[in-house]
MMTF fields as JSON, N, C-alpha, C and O atoms, coordinates in Angstrom:
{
  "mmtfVersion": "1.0.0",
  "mmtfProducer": "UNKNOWN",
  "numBonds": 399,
  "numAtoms": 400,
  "numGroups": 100,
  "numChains": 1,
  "numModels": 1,
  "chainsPerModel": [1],
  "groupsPerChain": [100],
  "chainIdList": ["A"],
  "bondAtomList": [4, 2, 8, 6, 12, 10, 16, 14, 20, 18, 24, 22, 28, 26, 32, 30, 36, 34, 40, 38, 44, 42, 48, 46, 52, 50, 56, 54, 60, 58, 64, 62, 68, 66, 72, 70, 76, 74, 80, 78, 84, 82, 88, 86, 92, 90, 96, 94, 100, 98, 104, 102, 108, 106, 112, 110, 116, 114, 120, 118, 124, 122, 128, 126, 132, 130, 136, 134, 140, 138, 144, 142, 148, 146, 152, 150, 156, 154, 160, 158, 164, 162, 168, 166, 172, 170, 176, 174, 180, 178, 184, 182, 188, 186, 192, 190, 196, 194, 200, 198, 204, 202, 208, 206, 212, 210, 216, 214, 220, 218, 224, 222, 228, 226, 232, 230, 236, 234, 240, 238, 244, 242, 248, 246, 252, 250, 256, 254, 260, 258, 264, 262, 268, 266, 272, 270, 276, 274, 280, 278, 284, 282, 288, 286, 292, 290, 296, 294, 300, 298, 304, 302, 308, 306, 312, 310, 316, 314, 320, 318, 324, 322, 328, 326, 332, 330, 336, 334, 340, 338, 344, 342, 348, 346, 352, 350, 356, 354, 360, 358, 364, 362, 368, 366, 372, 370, 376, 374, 380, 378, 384, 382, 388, 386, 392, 390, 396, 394],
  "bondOrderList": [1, 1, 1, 1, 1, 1, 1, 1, 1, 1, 1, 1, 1, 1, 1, 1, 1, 1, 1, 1, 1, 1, 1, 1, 1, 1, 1, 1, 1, 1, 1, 1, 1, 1, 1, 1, 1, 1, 1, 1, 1, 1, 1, 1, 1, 1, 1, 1, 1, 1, 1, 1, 1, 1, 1, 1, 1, 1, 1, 1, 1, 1, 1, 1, 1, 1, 1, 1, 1, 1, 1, 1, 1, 1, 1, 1, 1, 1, 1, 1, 1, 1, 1, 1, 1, 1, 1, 1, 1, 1, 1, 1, 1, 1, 1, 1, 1, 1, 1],
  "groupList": [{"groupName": "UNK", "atomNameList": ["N", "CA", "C", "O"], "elementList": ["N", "C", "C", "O"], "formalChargeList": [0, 0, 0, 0], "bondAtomList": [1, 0, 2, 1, 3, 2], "bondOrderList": [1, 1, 2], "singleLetterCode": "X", "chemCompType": "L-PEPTIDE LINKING"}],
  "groupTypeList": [0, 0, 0, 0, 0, 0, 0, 0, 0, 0, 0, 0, 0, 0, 0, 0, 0, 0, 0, 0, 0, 0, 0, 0, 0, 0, 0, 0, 0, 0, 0, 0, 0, 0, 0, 0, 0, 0, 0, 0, 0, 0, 0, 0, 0, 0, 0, 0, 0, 0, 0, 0, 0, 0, 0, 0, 0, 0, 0, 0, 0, 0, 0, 0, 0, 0, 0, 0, 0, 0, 0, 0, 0, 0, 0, 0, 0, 0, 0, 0, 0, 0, 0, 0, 0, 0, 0, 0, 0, 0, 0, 0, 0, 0, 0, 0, 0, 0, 0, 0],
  "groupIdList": [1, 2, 3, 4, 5, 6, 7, 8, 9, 10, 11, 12, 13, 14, 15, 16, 17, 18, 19, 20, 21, 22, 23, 24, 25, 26, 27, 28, 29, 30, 31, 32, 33, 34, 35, 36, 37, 38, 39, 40, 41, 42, 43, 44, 45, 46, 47, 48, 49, 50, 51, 52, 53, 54, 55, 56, 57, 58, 59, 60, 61, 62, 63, 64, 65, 66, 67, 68, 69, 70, 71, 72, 73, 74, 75, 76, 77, 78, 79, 80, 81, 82, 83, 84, 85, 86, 87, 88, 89, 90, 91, 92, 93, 94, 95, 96, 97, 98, 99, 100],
  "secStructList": [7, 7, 7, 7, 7, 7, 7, 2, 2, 2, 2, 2, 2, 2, 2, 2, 2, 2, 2, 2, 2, 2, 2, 2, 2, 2, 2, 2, 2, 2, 2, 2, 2, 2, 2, 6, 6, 1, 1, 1, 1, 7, 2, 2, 2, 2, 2, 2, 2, 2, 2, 2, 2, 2, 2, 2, 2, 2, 2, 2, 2, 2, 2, 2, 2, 2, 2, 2, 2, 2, 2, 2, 2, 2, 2, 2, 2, 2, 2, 2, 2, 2, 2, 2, 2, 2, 2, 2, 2, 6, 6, 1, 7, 7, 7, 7, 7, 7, 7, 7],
  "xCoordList": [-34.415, -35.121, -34.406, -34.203, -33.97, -33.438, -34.683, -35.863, -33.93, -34.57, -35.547, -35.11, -36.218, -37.298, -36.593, -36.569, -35.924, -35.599, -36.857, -37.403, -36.984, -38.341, -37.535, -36.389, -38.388, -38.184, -38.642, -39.211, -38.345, -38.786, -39.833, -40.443, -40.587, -41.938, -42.991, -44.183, -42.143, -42.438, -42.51, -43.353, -41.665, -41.364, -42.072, -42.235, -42.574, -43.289, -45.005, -45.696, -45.065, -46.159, -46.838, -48.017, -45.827, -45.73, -45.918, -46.796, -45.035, -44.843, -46.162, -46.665, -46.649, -47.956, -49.383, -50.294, -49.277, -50.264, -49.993, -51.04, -49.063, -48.437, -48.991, -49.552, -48.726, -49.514, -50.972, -51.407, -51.771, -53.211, -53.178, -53.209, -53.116, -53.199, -53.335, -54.202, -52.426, -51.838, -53.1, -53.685, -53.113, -53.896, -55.285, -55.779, -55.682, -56.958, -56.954, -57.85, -56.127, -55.935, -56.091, -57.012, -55.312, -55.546, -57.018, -57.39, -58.09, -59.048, -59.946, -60.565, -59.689, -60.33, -60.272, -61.136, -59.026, -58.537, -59.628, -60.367, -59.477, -60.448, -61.64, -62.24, -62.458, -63.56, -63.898, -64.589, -63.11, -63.641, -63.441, -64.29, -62.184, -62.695, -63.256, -63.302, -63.769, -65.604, -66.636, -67.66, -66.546, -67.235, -67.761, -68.826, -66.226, -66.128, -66.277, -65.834, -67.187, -67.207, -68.77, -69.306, -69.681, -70.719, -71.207, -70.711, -71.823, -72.815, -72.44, -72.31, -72.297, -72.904, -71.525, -71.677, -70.164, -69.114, -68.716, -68.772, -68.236, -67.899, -66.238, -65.879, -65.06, -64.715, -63.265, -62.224, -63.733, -62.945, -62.985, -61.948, -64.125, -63.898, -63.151, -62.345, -63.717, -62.971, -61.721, -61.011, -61.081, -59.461, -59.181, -58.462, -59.733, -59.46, -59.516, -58.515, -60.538, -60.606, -59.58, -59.477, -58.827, -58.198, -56.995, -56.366, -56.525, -55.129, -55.125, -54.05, -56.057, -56.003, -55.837, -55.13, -56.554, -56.384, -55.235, -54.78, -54.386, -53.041, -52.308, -51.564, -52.577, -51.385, -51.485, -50.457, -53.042, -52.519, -51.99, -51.508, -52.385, -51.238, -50.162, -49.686, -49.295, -47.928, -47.737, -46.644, -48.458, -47.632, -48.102, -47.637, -48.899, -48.609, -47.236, -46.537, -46.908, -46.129, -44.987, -44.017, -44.899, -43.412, -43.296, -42.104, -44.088, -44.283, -43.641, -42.728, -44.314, -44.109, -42.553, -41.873, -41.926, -40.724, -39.7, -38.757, -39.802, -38.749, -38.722, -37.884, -39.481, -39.01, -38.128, -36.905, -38.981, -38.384, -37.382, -36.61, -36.835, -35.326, -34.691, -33.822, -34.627, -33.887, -33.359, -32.249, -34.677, -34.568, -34.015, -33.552, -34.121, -33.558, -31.966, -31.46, -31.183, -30.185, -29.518, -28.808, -29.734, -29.197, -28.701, -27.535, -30.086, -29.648, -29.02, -28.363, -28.972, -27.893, -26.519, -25.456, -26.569, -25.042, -24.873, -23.997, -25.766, -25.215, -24.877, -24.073, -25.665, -25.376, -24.273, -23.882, -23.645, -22.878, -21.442, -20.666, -21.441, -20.325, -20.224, -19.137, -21.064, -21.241, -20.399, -19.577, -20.924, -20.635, -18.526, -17.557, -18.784, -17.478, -16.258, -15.038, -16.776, -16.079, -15.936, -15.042, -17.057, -17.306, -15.701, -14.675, -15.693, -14.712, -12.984, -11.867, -13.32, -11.587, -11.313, -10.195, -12.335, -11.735, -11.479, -10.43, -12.387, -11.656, -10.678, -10.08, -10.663, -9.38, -8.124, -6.961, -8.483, -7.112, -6.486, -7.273, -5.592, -4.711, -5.055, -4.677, -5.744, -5.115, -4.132, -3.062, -4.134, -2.029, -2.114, -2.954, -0.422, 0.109, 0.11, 0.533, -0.414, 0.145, 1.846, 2.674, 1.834, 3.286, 3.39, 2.493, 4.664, 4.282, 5.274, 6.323, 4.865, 5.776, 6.725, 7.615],
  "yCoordList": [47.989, 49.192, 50.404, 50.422, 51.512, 52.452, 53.277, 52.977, 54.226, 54.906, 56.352, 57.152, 56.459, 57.554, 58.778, 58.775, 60.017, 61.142, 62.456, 63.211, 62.325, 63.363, 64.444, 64.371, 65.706, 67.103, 66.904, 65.88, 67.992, 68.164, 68.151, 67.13, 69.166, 69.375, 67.565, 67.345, 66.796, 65.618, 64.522, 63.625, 64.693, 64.125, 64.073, 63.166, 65.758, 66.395, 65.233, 64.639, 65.39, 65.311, 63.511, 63.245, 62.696, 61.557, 61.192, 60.406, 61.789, 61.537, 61.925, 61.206, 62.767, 63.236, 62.314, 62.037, 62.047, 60.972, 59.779, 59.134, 59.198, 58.127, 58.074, 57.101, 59.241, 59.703, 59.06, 58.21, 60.095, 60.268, 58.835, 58.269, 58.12, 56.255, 55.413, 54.57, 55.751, 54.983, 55.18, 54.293, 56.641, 57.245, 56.333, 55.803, 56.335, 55.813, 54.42, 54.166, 53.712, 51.976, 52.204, 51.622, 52.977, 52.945, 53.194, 52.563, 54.189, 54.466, 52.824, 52.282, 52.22, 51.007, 50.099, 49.437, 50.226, 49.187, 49.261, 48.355, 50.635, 51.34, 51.069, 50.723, 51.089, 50.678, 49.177, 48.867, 48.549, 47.298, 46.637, 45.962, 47.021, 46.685, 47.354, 47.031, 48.389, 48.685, 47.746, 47.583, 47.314, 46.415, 44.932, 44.334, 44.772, 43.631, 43.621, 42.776, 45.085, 44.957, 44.572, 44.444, 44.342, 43.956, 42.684, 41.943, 42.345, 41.469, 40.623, 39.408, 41.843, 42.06, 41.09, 40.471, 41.303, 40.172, 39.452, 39.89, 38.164, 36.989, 37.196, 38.074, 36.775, 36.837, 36.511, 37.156, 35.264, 34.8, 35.59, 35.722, 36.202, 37.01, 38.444, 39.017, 38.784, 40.316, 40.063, 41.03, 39.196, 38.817, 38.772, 39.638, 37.768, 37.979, 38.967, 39.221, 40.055, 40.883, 42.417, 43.314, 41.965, 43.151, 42.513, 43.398, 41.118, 40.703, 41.021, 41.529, 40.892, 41.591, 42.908, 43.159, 43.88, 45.141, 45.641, 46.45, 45.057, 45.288, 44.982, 45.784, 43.774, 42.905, 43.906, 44.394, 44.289, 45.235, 46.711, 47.322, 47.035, 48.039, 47.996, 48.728, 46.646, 46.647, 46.306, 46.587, 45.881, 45.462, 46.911, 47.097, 48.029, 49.112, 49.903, 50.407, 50.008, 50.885, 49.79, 50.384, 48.429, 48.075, 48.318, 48.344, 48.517, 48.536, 50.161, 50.377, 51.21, 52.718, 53.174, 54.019, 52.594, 52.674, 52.248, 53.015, 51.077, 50.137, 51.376, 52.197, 51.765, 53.094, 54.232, 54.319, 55.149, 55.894, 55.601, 56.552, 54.518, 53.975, 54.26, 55.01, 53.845, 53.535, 55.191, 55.551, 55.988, 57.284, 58.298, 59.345, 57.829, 58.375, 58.18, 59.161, 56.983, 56.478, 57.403, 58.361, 57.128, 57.51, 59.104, 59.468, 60.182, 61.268, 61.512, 62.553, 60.787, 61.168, 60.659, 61.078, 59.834, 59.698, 60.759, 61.345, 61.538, 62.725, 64.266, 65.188, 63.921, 65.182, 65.136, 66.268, 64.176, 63.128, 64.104, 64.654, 64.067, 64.494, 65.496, 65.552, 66.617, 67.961, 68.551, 69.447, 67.792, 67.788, 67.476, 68.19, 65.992, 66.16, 66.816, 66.74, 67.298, 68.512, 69.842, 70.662, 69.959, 71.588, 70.895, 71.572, 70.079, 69.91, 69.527, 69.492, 69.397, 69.247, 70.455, 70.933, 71.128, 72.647, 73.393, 73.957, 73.26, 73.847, 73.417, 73.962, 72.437, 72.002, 72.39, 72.442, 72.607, 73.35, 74.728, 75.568, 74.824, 75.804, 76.826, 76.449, 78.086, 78.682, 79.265, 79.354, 79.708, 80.445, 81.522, 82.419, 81.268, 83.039, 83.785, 83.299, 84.944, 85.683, 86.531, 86.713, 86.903, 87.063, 88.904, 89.742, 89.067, 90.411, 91.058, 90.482, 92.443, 92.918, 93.788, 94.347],
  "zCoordList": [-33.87, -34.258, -33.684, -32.47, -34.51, -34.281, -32.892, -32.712, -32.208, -31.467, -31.876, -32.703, -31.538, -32.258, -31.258, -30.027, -32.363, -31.426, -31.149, -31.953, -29.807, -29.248, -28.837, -28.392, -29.064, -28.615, -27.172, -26.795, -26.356, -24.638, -24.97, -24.65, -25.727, -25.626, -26.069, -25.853, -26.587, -27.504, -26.102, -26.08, -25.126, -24.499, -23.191, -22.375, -23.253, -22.055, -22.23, -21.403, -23.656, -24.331, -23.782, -23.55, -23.719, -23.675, -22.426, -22.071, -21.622, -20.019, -19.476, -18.613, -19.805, -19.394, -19.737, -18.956, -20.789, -21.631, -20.775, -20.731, -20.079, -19.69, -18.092, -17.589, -17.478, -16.336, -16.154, -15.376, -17.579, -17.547, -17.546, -16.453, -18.663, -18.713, -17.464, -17.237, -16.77, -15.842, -14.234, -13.612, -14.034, -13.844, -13.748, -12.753, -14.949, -15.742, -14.96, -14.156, -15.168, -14.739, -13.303, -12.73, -12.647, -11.174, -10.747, -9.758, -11.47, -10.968, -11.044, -10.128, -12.791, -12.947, -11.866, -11.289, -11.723, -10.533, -9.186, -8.801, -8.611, -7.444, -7.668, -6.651, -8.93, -9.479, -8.631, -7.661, -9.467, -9.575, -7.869, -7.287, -7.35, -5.942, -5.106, -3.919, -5.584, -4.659, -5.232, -4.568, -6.007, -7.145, -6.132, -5.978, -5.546, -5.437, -3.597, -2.819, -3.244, -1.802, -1.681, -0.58, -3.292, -3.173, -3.172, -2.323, -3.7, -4.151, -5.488, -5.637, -6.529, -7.854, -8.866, -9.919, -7.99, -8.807, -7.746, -6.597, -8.091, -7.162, -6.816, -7.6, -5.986, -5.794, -6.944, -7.07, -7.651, -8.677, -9.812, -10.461, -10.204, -11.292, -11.138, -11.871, -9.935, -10.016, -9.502, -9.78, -8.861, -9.381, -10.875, -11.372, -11.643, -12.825, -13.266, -13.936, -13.227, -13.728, -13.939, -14.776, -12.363, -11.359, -12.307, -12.887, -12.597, -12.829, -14.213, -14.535, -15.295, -16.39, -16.88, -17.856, -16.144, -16.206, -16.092, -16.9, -14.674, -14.628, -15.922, -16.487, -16.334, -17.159, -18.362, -18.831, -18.989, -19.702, -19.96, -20.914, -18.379, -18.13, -18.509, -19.376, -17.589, -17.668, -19.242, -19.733, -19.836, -21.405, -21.929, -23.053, -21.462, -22.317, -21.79, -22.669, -20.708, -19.604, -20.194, -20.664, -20.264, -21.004, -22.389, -22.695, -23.41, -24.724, -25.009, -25.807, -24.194, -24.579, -23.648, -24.23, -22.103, -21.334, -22.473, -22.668, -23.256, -24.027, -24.943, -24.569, -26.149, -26.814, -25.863, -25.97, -24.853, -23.894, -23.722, -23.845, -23.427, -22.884, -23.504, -23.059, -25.156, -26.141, -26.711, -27.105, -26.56, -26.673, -26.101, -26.555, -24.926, -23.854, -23.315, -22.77, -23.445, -23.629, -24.777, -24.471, -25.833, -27.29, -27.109, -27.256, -26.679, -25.995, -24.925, -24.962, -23.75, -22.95, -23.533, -23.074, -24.456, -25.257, -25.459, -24.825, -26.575, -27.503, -26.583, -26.444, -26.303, -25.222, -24.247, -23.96, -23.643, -23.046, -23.423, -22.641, -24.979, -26.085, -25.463, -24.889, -25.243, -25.581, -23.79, -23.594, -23.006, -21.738, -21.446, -21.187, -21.704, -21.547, -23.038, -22.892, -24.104, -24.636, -23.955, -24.163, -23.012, -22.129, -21.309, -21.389, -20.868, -19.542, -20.081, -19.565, -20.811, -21.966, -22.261, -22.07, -22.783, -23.166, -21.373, -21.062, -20.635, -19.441, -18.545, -17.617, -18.989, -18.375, -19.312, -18.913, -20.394, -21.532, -20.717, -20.281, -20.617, -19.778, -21.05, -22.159, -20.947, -21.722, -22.482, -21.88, -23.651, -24.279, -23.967, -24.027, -23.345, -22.396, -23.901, -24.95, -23.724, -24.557, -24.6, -23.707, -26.086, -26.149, -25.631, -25.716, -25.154, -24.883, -25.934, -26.225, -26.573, -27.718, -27.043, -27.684]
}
């Protein structure tokens, strides 16, 4: 699958959403082991519960990074170009001019 090209602002947009998410899972996480300083869940479930939440963290955080990567790679190629063309041309000695 080709790489999806994002603007900064596209990118800003993502990283941030990715935050809030992540964010989100950590509080669940905090949740559930105050949860589990009670009574009210047994010890085996709110493991399960704690190891799921993660797992689908990580398969969202690997699912949306694997695009990012691919995207992200592809542009530091292209831009890559642009960089070492800046450093070929300055390293070009300029031409003496001729004098009349």
């Amino acid at each position: 699958m080709a790489a999806v090209n994002f603007t900064s602002g596209e990118r800003l947009n993502i990283y941030r959403r990715m935050f809030l998410l992540n964010r989100s899972f950590h509080f669940i996480v905090q949740r559930l082991e105050e949860l589990g300083q009670t009574d009210i869940i047994n010890t085996r479930d709110l493991r399960d519960m704690l190891g799921l939440t993660q797992e689908v963290q990580l398969e969202i955080n690997t699912l949306l990074l694997n695009q990012l990567d691919s995207a992200e790679n592809d542009d530091w190629a292209q831009f890559g170009k642009v960089r070492i063309a800046l450093e070929k041309r300055l390293k070009t000695p300029l031409p003496t001019q001729r004098r009349k």
